[in-house]
C-alpha positions in Angstrom: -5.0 -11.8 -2.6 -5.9 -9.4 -5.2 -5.6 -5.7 -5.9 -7.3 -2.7 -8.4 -5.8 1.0 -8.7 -6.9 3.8 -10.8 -4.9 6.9 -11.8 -7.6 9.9 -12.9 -6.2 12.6 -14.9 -8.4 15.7 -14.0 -6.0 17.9 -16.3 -3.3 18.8 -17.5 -2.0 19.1 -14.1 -3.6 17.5 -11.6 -4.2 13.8 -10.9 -5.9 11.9 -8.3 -6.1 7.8 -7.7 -6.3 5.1 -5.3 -5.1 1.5 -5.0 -7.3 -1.0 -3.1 -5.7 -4.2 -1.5 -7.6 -7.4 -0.3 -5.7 -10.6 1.0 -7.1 -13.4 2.1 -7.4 -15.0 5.8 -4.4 -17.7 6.1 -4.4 -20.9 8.7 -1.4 -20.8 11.0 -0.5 -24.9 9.5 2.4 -23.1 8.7 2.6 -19.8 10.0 3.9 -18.4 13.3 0.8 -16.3 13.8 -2.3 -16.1 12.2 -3.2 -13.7 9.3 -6.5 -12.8 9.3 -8.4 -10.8 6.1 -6.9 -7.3 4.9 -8.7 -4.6 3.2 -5.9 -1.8 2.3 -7.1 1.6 0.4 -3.9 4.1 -0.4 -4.9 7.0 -2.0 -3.0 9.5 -4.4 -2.7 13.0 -5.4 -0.3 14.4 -8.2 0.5 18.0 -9.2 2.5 18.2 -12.6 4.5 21.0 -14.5 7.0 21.2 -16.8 9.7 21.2 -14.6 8.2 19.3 -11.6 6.2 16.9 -10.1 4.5 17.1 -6.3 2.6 14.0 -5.2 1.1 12.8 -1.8 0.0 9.6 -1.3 -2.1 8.4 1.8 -2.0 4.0 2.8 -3.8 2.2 5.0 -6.5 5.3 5.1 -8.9 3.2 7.2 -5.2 2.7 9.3 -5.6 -1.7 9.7 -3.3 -3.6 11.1 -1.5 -5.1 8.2 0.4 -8.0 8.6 1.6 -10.3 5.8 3.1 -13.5 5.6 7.1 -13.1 4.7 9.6 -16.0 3.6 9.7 -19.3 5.4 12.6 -19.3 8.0 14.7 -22.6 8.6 12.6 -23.5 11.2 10.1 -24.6 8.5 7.9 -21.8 9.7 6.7 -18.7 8.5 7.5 -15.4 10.1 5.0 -11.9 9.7 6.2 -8.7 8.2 3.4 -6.3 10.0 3.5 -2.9 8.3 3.1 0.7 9.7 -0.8 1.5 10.3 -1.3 4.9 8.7 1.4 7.1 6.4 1.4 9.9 5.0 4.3 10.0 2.4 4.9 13.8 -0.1 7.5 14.5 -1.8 8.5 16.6 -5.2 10.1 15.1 -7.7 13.0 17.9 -10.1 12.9 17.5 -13.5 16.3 19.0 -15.4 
């Protein structure tokens, strides 16, 4: 798997970026399920001032399914973690 992100100042205030994600397929030899390839793309918006910070970030844009292998269970197995399809996450951060 491998993954690339940019963050772009466009001034002094606002910022824009993106993160893209690519994993691999993997053979169920020692899996529960198969994982087949995943191509991710989260993308980022920021609005700074002195005394606070608003940012939005949009992952899984193209909204995949997304499921990655997680720790082996005792079984000798592997189980999946499958993550949410689209989010849309905001929030402001206060700066005292």
């Amino acid at each position: 798997s491998s993954s690339i992100g940019y963050l772009f100042k466009l001034n002094d205030q606002h910022s824009v970026g993106g993160t893209y994600f690519y994993r691999s397929p993997r053979s169920n030899t020692d899996l529960v399920e198969e994982v087949n390839t995943n191509n991710l793309l989260n993308l980022n918006y920021e609005y700074q001032k002195t005394s606070y910070k608003f940012f939005m970030t949009i992952s899984n844009v193209f909204d995949q399914e997304n499921r990655e292998p997680n720790h082996a269970v005792s079984s000798g197995g592997q189980i999946l973690k499958i993550r949410p399809g689209r989010t849309i996450e905001s929030g402001i951060k206060l700066y005292f």
